[in-house]
Legacy VTK file of the C-alpha trace (Angstrom):
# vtk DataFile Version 3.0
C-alpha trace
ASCII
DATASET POLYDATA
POINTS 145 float
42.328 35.175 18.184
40.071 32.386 17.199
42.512 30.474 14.878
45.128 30.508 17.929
42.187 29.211 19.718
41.486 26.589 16.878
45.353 25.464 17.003
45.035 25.122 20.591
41.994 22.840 20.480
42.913 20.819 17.290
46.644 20.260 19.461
44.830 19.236 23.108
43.209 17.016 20.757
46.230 15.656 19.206
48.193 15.624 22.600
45.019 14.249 23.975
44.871 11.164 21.176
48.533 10.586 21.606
48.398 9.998 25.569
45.196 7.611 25.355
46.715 5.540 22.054
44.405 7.150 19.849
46.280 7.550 17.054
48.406 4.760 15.320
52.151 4.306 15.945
53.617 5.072 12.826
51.614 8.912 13.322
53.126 9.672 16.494
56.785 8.155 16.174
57.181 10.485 13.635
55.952 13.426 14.988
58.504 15.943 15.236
58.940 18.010 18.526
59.464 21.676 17.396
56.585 24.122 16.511
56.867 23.613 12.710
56.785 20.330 13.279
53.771 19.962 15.402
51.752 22.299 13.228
52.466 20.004 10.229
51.544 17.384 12.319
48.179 18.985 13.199
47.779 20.288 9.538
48.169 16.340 8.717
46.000 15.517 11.871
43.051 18.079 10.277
43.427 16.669 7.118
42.767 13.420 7.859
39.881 14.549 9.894
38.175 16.585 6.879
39.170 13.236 4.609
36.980 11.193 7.575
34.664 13.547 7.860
34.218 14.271 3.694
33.716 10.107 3.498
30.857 10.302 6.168
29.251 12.872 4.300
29.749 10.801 1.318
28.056 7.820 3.128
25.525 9.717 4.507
24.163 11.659 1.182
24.439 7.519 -0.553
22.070 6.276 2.158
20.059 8.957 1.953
19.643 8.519 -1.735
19.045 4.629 -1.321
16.304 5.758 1.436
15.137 7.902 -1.130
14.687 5.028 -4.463
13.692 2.728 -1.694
10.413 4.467 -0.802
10.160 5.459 -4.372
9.952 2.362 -5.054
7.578 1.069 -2.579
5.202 4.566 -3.218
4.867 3.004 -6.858
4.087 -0.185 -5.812
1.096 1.017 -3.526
-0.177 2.986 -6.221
-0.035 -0.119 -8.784
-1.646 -2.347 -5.925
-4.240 0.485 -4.956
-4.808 1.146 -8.979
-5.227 -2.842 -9.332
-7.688 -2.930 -6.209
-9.742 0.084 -7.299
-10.147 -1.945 -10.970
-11.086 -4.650 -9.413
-13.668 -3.020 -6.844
-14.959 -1.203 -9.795
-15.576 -4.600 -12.044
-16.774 -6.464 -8.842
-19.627 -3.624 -8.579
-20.343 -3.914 -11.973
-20.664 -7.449 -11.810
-22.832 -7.199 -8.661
-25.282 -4.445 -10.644
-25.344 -6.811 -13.531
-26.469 -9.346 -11.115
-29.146 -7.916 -9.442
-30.639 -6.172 -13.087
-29.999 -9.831 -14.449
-32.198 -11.306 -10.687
-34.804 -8.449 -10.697
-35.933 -9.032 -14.677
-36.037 -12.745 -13.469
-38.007 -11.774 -10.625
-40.409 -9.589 -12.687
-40.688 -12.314 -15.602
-41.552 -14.907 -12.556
-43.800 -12.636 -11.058
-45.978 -12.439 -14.523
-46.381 -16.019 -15.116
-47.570 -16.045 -11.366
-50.052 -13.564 -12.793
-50.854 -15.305 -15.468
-51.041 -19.028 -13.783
-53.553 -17.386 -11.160
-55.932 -16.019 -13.651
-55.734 -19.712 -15.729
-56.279 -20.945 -12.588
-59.037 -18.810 -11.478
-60.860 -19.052 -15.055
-60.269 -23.286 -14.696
-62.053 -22.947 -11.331
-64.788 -21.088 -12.755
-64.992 -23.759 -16.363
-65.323 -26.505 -13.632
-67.874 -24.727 -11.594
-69.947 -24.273 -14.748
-69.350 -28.182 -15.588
-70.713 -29.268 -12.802
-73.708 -27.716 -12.984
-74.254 -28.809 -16.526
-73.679 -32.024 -14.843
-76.020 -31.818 -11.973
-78.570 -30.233 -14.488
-78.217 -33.077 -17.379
-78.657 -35.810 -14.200
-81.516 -34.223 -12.675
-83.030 -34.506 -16.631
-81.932 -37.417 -16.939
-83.635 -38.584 -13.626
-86.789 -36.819 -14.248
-87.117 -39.116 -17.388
LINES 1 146
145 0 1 2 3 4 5 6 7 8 9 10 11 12 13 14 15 16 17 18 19 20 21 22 23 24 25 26 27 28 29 30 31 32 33 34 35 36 37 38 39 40 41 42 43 44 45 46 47 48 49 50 51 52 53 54 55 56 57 58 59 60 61 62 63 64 65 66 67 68 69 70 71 72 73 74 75 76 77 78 79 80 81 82 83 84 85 86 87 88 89 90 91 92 93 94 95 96 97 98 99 100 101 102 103 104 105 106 107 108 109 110 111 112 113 114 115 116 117 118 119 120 121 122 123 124 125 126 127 128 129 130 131 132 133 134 135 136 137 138 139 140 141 142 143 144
């Protein structure tokens, strides 16, 4: 049956352990030779096992949970940074749009005094025109007399 088959494996195990120093001294000097004896001494041997084997579960499930706050952690720290960034993306743009509405009233302002300056200028040119005919006309009187 399969726990004969169980009892055979778990005591080529033990037998096995015994012959290559596996287990401690103090185990196998006291291991008694008759069938009772040797399935207590398996029972003990299987115990131990499931004890070892409970503990690396144990171990296993605490670094899994560590694992697990770690990239907790970490996740809410990238979405602080990336929340951060994004604000201060969004005020850079805003700064940049303020800018260029701030630059392109400037420019327009500039651009009418440009306006304005030519047609001063223009109406200057034209005042000095007229002058100088007023002059050329007052000296050709003035010559004529």
């Amino acid at each position: 049956s399969s726990i004969s088959c169980c009892l055979r494996l778990a005591a080529d195990k033990m037998l096995q352990a015994r012959t290559s120093g596996g287990m401690n001294e103090s185990f196998t000097g006291m291991t008694p030779t008759g069938l009772k004896g040797k399935l207590a001494s398996l029972e003990d041997f299987i115990s131990m096992q499931n004890e070892e084997l409970a503990a690396q579960r144990q171990e296993i499930e605490s670094l899994r949970n560590d694992k697990s706050n770690i990239e907790q952690h970490y996740q809410a720290q990238l979405m602080e940074l990336k929340k951060t960034m994004v604000a201060d993306v969004q005020r850079m743009q805003d700064e940049v749009k303020r800018h260029f509405s701030h630059q392109k009233a400037e420019n327009s302002r500039l651009q009418q005094q440009i306006t304005t300056l030519k047609g001063e200028k223009t109406s200057l040119q034209q005042q000095i025109l007229g002058l100088q005919r007023r002059i050329q006309e007052i000296e050709e009187q003035i010559g004529c007399d």
